[in-house]
C-alpha positions in Angstrom: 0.0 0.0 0.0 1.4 3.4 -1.2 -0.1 5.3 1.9 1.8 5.7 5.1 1.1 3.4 7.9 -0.7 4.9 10.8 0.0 2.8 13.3 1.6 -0.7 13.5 0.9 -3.3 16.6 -1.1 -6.6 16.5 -4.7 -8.0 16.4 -4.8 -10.4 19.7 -7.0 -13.0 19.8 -6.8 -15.4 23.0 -3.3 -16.4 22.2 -3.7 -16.1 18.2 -1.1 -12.6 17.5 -1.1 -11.3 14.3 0.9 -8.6 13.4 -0.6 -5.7 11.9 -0.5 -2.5 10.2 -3.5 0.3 10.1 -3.8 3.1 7.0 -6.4 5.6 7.2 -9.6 4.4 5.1 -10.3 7.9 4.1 -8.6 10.8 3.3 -9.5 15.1 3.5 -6.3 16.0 1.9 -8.0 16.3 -1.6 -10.2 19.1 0.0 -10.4 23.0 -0.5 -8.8 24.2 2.9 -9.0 28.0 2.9 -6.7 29.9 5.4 -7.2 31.7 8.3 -6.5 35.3 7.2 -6.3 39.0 8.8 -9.1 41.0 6.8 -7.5 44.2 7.4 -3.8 42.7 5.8 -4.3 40.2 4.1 -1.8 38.3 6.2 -2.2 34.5 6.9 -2.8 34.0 10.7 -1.1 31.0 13.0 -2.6 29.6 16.2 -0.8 29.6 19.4 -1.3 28.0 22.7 -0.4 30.5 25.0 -0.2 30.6 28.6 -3.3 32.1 30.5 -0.8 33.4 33.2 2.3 34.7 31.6 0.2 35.0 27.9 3.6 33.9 27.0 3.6 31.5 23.6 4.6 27.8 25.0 6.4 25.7 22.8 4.9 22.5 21.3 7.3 20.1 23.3 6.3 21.8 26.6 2.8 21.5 25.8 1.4 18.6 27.6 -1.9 17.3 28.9 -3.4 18.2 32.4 -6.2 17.3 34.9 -7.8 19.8 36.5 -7.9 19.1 40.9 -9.7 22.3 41.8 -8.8 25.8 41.9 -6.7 26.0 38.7 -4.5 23.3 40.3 -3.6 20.7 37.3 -1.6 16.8 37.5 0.2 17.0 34.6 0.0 13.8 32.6 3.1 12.9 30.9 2.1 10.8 27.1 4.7 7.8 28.2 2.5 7.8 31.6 -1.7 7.8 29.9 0.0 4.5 27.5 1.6 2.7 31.0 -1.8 3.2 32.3 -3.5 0.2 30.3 -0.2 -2.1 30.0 0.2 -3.4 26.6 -2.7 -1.6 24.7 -1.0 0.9 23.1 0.4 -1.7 20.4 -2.1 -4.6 20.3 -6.1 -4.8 19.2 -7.0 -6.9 21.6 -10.0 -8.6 21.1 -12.9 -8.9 24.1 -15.9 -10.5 22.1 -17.2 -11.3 18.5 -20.9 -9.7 17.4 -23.2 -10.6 14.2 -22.5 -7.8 11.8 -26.2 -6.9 11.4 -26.6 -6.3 15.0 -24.3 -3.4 15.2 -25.7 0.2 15.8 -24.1 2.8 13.3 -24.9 5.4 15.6 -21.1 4.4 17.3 -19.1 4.3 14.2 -16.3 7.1 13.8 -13.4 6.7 11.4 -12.9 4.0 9.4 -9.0 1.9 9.0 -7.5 -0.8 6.9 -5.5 -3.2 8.3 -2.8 -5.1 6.4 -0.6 -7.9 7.6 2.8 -6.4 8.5 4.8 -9.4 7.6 4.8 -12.3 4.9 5.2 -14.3 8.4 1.9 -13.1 9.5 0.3 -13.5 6.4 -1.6 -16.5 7.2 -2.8 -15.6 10.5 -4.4 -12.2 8.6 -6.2 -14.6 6.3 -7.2 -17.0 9.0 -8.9 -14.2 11.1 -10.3 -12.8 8.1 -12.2 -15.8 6.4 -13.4 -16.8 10.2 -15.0 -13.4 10.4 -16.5 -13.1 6.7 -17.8 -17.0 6.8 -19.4 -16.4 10.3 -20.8 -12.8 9.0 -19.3 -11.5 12.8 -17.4 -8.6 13.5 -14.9 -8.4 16.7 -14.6 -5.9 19.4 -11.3 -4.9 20.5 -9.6 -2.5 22.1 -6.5 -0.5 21.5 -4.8 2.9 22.2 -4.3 4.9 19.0 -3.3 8.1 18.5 -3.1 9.0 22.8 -6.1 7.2 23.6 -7.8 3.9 24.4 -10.4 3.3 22.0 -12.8 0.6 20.9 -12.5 -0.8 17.3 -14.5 -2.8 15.6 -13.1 -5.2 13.1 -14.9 -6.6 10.0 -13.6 -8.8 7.1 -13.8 -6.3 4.1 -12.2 -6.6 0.7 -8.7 -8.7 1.0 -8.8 -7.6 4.2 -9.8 -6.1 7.5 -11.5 -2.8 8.5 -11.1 -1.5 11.8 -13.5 1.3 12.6 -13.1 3.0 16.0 -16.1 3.4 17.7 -17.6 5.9 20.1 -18.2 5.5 23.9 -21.6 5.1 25.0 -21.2 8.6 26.9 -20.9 10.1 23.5 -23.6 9.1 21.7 -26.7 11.3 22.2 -29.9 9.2 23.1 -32.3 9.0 20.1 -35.1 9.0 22.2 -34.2 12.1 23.8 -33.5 14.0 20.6 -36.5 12.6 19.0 -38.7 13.2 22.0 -40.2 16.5 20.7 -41.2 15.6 17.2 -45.2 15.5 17.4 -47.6 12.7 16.4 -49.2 13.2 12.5 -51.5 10.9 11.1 -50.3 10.2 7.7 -53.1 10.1 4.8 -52.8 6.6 2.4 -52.5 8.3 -0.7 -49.8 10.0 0.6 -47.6 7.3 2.1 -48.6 5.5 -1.0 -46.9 8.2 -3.4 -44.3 8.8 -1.0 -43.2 5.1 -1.4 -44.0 5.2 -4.8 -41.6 8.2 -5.0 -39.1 5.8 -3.4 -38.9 3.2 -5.5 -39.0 5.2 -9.2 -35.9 6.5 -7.6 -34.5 3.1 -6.4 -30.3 2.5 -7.0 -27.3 0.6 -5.9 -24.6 2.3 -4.0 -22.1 3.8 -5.7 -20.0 6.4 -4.1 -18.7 7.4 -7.3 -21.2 9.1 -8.4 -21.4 11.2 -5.0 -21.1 14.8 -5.9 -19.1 17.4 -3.9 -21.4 19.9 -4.4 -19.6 22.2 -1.5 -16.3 21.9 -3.5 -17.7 22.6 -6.4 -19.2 25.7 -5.0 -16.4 26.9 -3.2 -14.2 26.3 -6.4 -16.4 28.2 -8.6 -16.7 31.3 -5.6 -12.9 31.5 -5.2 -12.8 31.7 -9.2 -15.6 34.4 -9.1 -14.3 36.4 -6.7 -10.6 36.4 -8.3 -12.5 37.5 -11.3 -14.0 40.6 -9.6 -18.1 39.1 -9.8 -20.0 40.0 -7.5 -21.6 37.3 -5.5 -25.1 36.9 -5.1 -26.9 34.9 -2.1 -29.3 32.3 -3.0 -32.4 32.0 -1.4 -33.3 28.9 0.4 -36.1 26.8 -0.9 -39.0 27.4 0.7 -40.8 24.1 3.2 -43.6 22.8 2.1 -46.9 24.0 3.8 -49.5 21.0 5.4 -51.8 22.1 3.1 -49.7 21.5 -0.2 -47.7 18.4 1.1 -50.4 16.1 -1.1 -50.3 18.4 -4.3 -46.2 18.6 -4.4 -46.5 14.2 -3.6 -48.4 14.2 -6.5 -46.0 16.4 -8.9 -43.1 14.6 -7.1 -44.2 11.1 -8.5 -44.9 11.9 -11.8 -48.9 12.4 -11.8 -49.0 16.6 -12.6 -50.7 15.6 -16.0 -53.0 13.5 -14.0 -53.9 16.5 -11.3 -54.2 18.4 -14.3 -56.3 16.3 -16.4 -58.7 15.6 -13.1 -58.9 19.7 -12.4 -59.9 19.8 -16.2 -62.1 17.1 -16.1 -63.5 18.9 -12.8 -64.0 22.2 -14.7 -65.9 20.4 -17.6 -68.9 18.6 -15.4 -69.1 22.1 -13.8 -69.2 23.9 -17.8 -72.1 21.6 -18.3 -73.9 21.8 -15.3 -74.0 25.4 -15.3 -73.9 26.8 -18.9 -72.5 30.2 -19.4 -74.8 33.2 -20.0 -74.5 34.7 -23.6 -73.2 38.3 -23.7 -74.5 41.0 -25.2 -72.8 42.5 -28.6 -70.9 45.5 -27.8 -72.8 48.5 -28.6 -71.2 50.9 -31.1 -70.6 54.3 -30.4 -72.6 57.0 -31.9 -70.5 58.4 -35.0 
């Protein structure tokens, strides 16, 4: 693999060790990063930590993590000392449990890994694992500390290989039912769960991320290019929601059936024509010459 490995320890099963190497499974590099500037100069800014006592700049190797005790009283934590704390877990995935893939909540992922066999040596061990995990459709739990911090991972056969997703804590995840708590009851008409599902599946498709458009990009390419160009740059107006009252009518142009609305409101207008035939009007009188 081209990329630059990440980190480099072992998977651990019972007493199964399989050396290992993890490459970041995506990337932001490829991204329009705009700068921090000074509007006044012009002049690209640069962050500092500074010290809230001495504002004083303090240097990146003096800058060091700390737990506050109480009245701006902090144990400084040394990074050698947070690895020593969980002996061993700062180079092996260690793995506590297997789960069915299909029973894992998505809610906890957060950034995807591959992992590659470090060695020809280990070669066979990666494969073992991997083929155990893809035939019994199971993922693994483990545990590691990566980049300062013991984390959760979650390990699935993918490809050739493995991916190792880190996972959130439970204390990090919101509860759905509290953010969801406030969204009020509606009762939904047929015909309009009917074309809403019909909407669904004229618009049915396989997953394929490369036809995922940056749209942001794209945008912030074209302003930068505008405003080098001297345009001026015009806001665009959000679309407006759709109203209760106009949810059916916008279902209906949404799955394809305007020309059938229409041809009903027409249809409509006719029985009423005939029912109730139009007076005849009177010739306009000429004026007097």
């Amino acid at each position: 693999m081209a990329a630059r490995a990440i980190w480099k320890g072992a998977i651990k099963i019972a007493e199964i060790v399989c050396p290992v190497s993890m490459y970041a499974a995506a990337s932001q590099s490829e991204r329009i990063s705009p700068h921090m500037v000074n509007r006044s100069t012009g002049n690209r800014l640069k962050r500092l930590y500074v010290d809230e006592k001495t504002d004083k700049p303090v240097e990146y190797e003096d800058q060091v993590k700390g737990y506050e005790t109480g009245d701006g009283q902090y144990v400084v934590l040394e990074p050698e000392e947070i690895a020593a704390a969980v002996p061993n877990s700062d180079k092996a995935l260690t793995v506590d449990q297997f789960i069915a893939c299909n029973k894992i909540e998505p809610t906890y992922f957060d950034k995807p890994y591959y992992l590659l066999p470090t060695t020809d040596i280990g070669n066979e061990t990666f494969v073992l694992i991997r083929e155990a995990l893809r035939e019994r459709k199971a993922a693994a739990i483990a545990h590691a500390v990566l980049f300062r911090r013991l984390r959760p991972v979650l390990i699935r056969a993918h490809h050739d290989g493995l991916i190792a997703t880190t996972l959130n804590f439970d204390y990090e995840v919101r509860s759905a039912s509290d953010a969801f708590k406030g969204i009020k009851k509606s009762k939904i008409e047929p015909e309009m769960l009917d074309l809403a599902k019909h909407i669904l599946k004229t618009k049915a498709g396989e997953f394929d991320p490369s036809k995922f458009d940056d749209r942001y990009e794209e945008a912030l390419a074209d302003l930068v290019q505008a405003k080098i160009n001297g345009k001026k740059i015009v806001p665009l107006r959000p679309p407006k929601p759709t109203k209760k009252n106009d949810l059916l009518e916008a279902l209906r142009l949404s799955a394809g059936a305007k020309g059938e609305s229409a041809s009903r409101r027409s249809a409509s207008k006719s029985k009423t024509n005939k029912a109730a035939p139009a007076k005849k009007t009177a010739p306009a009188q000429r004026k007097a010459g």
